[in-house]
N, C-alpha and C positions, 0 to 999 in steps of 0.2 A: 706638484705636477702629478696627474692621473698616469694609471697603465699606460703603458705604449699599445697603441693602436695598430693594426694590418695597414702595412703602406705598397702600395706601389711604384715601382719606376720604368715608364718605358724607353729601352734602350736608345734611339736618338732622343733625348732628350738630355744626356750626359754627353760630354763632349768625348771626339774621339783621339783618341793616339794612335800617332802614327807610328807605325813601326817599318825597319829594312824590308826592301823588296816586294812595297805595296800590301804588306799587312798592315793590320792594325787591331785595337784595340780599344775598350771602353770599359772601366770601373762603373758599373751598373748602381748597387748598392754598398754606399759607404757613408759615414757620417757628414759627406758633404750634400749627400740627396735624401737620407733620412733623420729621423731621430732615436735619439735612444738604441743605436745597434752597437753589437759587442762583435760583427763578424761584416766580412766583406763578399762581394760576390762581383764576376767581372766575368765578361763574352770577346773572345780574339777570332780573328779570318786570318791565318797564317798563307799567304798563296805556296803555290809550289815553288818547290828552289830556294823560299828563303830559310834565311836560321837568324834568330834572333843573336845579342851580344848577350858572356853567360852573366848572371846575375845568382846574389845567393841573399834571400831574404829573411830578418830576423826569425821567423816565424814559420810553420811548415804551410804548406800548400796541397789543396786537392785540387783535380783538375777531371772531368770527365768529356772524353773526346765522341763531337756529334757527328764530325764524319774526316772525310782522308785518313791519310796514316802519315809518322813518322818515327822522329825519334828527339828524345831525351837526351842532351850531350852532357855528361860527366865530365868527370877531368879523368877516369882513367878506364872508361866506358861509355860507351849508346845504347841506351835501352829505347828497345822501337816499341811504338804504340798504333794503335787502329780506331776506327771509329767502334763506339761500345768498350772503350777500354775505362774505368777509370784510374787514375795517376795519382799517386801519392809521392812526395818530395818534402823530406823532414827538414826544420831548422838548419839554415848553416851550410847546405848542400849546391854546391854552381852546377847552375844546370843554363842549360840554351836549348828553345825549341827550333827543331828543323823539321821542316816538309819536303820529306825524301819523295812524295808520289807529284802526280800529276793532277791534280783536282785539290781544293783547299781545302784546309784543314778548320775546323770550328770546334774550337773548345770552350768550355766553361769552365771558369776555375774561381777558389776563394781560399781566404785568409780568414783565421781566427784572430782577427784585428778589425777594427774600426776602419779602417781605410788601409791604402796601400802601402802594405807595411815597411818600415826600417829597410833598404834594401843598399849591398854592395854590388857595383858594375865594376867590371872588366873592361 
C-alpha cells in the first residue's frame, strides 16, 4: 500500500448522534470514513440548557469552542469556557458538557485515536 493520500469528509455525510436536549453530534474523521489515520476529529451543537451524561475517555481530548459558552463539569469543579476558547481534557478525567448561555454551542473536538476512543459513562 502507497502513502496515505489527503482525504476529505463532508460532515452530513457521517451519521449523527444524538445527544440530551436536542444536541448532537458527529464523528467527522475516524477510521470508519478514512484510511490510514492515527487521530479522530468530531463537530457537536450542544443547544442551550443541555449538559451531556459525564464520560471519561481512554485518551485525552482537545476541543476548540466556535461559538456560545459554557462549562466543563468535573466531579469537584466547572470550568466555563467561551467561543475562541480552546479545551484540553487529559486521559482519565469525567467531564460533562453543559450550555450555561442562551445560543448553541459549536465545538470541535478530537482524539489521538483512530475513532472514538475507549470511553466510560456514568
Amino acid at each position: 500500500m502507497g502513502p496515505v493520500s489527503v482525504q476529505v469528509v463532508a460532515l452530513d455525510s457521517v451519521a449523527r448522534i444524538d445527544l440530551p436536549g436536542g444536541s448532537w453530534s458527529r464523528m467527522v474523521l475516524t477510521s470508519e470514513s478514512l484510511e490510514g489515520n492515527a487521530s479522530s476529529l468530531g463537530y457537536s451543537v450542544f443547544a442551550p440548557g443541555s449538559a451531556t451524561a459525564p464520560v471519561a475517555h481512554e485518551t485525552e481530548e482537545v476541543a476548540y469552542v466556535l461559538s456560545g459558552s459554557g462549562e466543563l463539569r468535573l466531579d469537584d469543579r466547572a470550568v466555563p469556557f467561551a467561543a475562541g476558547d480552546g479545551l484540553f481534557v487529559p486521559a482519565g478525567v469525567w467531564h460533562a458538557v453543559a450550555n450555561t448561555s442562551d445560543e448553541d454551542v459549536a465545538m470541535v473536538f478530537g482524539f489521538p485515536h483512530p475513532g472514538y476512543p475507549p470511553t466510560d459513562r456514568r
